[in-house]
C-alpha positions as CSV (number, residue, x, y, z in Angstrom):
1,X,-7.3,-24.4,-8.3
2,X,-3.8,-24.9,-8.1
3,X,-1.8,-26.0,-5.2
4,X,-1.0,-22.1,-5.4
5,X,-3.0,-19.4,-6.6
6,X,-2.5,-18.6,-10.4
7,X,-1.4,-14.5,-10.6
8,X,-2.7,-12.5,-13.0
9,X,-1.3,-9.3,-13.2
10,X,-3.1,-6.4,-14.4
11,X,-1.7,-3.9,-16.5
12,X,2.3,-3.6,-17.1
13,X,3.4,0.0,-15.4
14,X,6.7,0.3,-13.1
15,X,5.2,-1.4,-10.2
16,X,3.6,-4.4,-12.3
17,X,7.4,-5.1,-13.5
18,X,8.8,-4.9,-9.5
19,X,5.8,-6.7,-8.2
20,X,6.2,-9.6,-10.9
21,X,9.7,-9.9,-10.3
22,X,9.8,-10.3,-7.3
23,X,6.6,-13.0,-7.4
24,X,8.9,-14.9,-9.9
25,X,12.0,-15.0,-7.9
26,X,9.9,-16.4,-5.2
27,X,8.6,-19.4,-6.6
28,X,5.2,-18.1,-7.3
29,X,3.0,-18.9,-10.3
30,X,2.4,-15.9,-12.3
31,X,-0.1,-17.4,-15.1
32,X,-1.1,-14.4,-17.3
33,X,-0.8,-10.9,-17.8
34,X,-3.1,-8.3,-19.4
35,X,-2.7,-5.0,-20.5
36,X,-4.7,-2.6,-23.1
37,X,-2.4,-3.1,-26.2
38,X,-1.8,-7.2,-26.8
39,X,2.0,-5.7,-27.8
40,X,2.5,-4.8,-24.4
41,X,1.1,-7.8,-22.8
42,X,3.4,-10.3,-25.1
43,X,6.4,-8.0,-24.3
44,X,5.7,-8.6,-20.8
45,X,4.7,-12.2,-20.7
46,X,7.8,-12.6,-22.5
47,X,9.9,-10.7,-20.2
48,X,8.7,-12.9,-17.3
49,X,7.9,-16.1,-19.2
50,X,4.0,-15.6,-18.3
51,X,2.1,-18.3,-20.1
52,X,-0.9,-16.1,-21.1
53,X,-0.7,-12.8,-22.5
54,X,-4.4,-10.9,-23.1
55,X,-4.9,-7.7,-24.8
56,X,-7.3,-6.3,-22.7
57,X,-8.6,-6.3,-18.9
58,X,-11.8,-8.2,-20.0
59,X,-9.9,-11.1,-21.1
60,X,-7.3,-11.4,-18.5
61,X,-10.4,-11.6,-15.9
62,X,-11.6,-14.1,-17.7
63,X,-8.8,-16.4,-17.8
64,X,-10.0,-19.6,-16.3
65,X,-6.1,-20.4,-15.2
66,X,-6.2,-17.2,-13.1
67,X,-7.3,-16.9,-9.3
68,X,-6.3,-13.9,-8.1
69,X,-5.7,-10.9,-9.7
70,X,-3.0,-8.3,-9.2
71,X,-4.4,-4.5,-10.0
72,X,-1.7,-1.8,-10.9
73,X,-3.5,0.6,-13.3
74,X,-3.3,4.6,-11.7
75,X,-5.2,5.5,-9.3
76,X,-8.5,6.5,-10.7
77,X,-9.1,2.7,-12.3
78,X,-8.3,0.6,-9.6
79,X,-12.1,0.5,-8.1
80,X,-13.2,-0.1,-11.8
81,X,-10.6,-2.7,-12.2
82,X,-10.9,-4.7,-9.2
83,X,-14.6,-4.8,-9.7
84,X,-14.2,-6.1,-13.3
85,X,-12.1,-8.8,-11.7
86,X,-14.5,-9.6,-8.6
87,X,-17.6,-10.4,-10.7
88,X,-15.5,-12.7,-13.0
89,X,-14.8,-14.3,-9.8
90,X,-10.9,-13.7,-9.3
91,X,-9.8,-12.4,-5.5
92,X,-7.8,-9.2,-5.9
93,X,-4.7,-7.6,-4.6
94,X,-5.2,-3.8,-5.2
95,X,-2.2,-1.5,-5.4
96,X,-2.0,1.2,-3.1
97,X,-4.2,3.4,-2.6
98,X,-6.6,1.4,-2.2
99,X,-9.2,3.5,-4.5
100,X,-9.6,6.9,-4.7
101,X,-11.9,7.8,-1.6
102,X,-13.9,5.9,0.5
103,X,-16.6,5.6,-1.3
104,X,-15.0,3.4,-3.9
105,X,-13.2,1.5,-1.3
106,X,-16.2,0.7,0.2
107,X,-17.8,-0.8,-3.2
108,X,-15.1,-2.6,-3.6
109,X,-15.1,-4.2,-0.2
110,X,-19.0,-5.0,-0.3
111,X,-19.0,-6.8,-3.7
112,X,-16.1,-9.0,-3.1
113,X,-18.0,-10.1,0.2
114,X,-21.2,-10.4,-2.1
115,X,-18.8,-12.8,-4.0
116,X,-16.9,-14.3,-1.1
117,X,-13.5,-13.1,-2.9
118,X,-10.7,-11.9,-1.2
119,X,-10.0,-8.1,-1.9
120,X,-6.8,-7.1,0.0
121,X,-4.5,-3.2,-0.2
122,X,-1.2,-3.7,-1.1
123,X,0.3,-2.0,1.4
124,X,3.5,-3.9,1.1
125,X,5.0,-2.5,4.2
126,X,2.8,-3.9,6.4
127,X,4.0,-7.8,5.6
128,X,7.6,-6.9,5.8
129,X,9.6,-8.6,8.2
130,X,10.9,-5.7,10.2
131,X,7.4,-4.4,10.7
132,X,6.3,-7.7,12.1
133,X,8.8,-7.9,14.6
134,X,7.9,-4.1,15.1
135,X,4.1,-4.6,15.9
136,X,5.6,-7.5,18.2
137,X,7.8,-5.3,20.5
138,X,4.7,-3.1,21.3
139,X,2.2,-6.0,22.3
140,X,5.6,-7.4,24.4
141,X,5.4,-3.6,26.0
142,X,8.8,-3.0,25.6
143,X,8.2,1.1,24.5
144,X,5.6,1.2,28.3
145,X,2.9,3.5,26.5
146,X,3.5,3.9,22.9
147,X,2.7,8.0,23.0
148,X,3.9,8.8,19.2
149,X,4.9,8.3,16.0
150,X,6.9,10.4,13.5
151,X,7.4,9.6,10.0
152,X,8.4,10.8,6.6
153,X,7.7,9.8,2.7
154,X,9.6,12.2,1.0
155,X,11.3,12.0,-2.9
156,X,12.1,14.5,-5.4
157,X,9.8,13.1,-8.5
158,X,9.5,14.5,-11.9
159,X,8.3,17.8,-12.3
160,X,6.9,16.9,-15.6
161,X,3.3,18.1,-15.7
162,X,1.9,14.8,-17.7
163,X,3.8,12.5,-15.5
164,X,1.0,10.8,-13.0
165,X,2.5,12.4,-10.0
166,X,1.1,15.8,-11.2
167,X,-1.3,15.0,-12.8
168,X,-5.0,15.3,-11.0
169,X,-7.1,13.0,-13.8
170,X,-4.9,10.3,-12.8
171,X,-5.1,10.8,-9.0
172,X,-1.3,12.2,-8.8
173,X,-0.5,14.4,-5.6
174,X,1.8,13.3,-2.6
175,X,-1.1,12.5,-0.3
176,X,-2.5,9.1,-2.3
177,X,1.0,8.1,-3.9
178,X,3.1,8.6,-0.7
179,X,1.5,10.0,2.4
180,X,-0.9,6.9,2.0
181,X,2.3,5.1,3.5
182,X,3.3,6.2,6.9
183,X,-1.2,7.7,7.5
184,X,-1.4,3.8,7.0
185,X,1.5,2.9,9.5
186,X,-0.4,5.7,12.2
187,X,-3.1,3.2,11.8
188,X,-1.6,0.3,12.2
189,X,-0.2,1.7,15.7
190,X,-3.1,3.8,16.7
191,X,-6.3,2.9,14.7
192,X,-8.6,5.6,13.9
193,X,-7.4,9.1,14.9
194,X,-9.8,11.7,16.8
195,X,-8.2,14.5,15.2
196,X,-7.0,15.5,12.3
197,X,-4.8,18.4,10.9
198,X,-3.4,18.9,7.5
199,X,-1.6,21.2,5.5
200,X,-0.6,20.9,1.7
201,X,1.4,23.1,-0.9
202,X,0.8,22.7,-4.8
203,X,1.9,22.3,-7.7
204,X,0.9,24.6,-10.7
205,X,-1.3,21.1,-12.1
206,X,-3.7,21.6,-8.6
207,X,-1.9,18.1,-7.6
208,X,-0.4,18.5,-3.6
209,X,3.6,18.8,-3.7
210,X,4.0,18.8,0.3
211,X,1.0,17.3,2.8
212,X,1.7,17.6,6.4
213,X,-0.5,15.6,9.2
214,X,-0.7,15.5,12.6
215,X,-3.6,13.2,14.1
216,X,-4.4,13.7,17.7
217,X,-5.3,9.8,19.8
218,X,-7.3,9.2,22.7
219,X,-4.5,9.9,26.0
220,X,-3.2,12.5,23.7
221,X,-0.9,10.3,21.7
222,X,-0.4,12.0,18.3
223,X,1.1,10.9,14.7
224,X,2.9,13.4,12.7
225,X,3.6,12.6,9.2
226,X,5.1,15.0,5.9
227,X,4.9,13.7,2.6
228,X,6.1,15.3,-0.3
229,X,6.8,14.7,-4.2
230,X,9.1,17.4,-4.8
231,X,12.0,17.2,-2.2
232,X,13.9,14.1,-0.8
233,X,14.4,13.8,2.8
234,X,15.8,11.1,5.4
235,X,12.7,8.6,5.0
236,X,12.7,7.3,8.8
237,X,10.3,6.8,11.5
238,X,10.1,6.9,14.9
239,X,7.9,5.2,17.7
240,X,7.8,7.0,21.2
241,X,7.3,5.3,24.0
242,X,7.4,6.1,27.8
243,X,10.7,3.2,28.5
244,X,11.8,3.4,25.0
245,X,11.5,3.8,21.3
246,X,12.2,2.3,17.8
247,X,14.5,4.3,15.5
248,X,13.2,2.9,12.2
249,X,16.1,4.0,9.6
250,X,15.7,4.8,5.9
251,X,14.0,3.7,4.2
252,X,11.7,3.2,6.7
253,X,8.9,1.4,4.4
254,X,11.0,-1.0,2.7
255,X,12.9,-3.5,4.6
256,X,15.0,-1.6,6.9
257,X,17.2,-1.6,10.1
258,X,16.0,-0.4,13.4
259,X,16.6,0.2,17.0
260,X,14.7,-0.2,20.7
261,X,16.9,2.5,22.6
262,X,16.1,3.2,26.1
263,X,15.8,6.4,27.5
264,X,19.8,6.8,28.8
265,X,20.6,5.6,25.2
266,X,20.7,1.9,25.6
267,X,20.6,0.0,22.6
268,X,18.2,-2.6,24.0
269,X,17.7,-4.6,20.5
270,X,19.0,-4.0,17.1
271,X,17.1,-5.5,14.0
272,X,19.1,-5.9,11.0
273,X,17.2,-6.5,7.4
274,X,16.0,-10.1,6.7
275,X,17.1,-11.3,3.1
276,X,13.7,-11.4,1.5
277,X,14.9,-12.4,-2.0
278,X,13.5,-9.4,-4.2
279,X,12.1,-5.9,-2.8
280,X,10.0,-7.7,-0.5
281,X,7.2,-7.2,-2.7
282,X,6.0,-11.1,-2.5
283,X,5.5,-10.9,1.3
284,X,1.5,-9.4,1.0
285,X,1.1,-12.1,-1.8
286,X,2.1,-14.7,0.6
287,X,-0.2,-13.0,3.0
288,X,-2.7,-13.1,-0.1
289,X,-2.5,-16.8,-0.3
290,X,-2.5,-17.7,3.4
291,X,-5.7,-16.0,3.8
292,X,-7.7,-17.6,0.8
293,X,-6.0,-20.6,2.0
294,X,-7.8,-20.1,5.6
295,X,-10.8,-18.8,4.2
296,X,-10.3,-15.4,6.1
297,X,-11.7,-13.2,3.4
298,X,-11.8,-9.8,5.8
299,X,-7.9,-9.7,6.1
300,X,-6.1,-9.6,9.3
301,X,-2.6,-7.7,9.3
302,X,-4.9,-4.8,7.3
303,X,-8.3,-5.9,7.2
304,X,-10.6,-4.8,4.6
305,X,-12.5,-2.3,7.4
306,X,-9.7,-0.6,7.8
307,X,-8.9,0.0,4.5
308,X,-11.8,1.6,3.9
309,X,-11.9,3.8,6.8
310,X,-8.0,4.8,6.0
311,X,-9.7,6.3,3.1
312,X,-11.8,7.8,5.2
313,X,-9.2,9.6,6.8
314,X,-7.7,10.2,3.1
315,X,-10.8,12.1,2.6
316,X,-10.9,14.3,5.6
317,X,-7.3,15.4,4.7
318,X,-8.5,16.6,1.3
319,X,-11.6,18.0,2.4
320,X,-9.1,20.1,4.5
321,X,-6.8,21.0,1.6
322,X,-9.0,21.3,-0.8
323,X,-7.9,18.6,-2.9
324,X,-10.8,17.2,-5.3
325,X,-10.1,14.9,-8.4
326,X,-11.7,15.0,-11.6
327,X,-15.1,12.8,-11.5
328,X,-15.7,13.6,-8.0
């Protein structure tokens, strides 16, 4: 291996072109790309002067100058995909969510610890610099008890039946696309919640427009969230705590600004957005390469546990709404 792990990126959608840009600009080595057509993988190779382009998943995998792979396909064929990559022996980064349900997370986490491969969500958000310094404040006790967390993910997307977002076959719906963002940051606060409410409107495809959650926490802390694909609205969070709270401001899951105001309205410390060169995309590929680096193959700002158990939680919501997915 390289002095840095060799990227391979794994099919060339929206997120693929932010998430290899912002790997380039960084300084990282992005070695090959595949997608299903070999036009597509040479337009994109050329794009982002990647050495190797591959017209298929099968060959990308099997790319001896690649060690991790990068997994951006919809929903539906990330467990498929990451496990293609995992038995050619290639640690993966897996876009958001994680897999469909639990069940697929779970075979996913199992064989790459089978393999001794690294299989890690990329839940971007977490490795930002503002939510560092965020899970910081609370071990320094600054909030006294943290008692609650407020947060929205809400954008007016296409209405476009075929588009993924409404489409169930390829796991479209606000819950998995964008309430998977702040039910992953009640986790990261709170862990695994006792309690769990949910209520969803649809779209005339059976895919959830609007998904609203409130998870109820030992000591009665709670976690509301509202996620929605069909109306924009601020895209902030806030952390309660007994001497204080953080004012996270939009957009909360991207590197943002926030506040630690006391109860009389003190502004006790501001946090203005770090330059990280790019969308801040890079920052869970550094994490990515600091862990292989160490040999800590479980994770440790979202372990692989956890991720499986998020979609755990995923599952419950849906049971409650009603929401199943083609194949289930």
């Amino acid at each position: 291996m390289t002095e840095r792990l060799r990227w391979g990126i794994l099919a060339t959608g929206g997120i693929a072109r932010a998430f290899t840009s912002d790997l380039k600009i960084n300084g990282f080595t992005v070695q090959a790309v595949g997608s299903r057509s070999s036009a597509a993988a040479e337009a994109f190779a050329a794009e982002f002067e990647i050495p190797n382009a591959h017209g298929s998943y099968e060959a990308l995998v099997a790319d001896p100058e690649v060690d991790v792979i990068y997994v951006s396909t919809p929903h539906p064929l990330h467990a498929s995909n990451a496990m293609l990559a995992l038995e050619a022996g290639k640690h993966v980064l897996v876009e958001k969510p994680f897999a469909v349900n639990a069940r697929e997370a779970q075979a996913i986490a199992d064989l790459a610890a089978a393999k001794g491969l690294l299989a890690l969500e990329a839940m971007w958000t977490r490795y930002l610099p503002h939510m560092a310094r965020i899970r910081e404040i609370i071990a320094e006790g600054t909030l006294g008890e943290v008692r609650a967390l407020m947060a929205d993910h809400t954008q007016k997307l296409s209405d476009d039946p075929a588009h993924r977002i409404n489409a169930l076959e390829l796991g479209g719906g606000a819950l998995l696309d964008l309430g998977i963002y702040p039910i992953s940051f009640a986790w990261d606060l709170f862990g695994a919640p006792l309690t769990i409410q949910s209520t969803a409107t649809f779209k005339s495809t059976g895919a959830d427009a609007q998904i609203a959650t409130i998870f109820g926490y030992e000591g009665g802390r709670v976690a509301t969230t509202l996620s929605a694909s069909d109306s924009s609205g601020p895209n902030t969070a806030v952390v309660l705590g007994t001497e204080a709270r953080i004012d996270i401001d939009r957009v909360w899951y991207t590197p943002a600004s926030f506040r630690v105001v006391a109860p009389d309205g003190t502004v006790i410390e501001e946090f203005r957005p770090i330059d990280v060169n790019g969308r801040g995309m890079h920052c869970q590929a550094e994490a990515v390469e600091r862990l292989v680096a160490a040999g800590t193959l479980g994770g440790d700002v979202l372990p692989i546990d956890e991720t499986v158990a998020i979609l755990g939680t995923l599952d419950a919501i849906r049971e409650q709404i009603g929401l199943r997915y083609p194949g289930e």
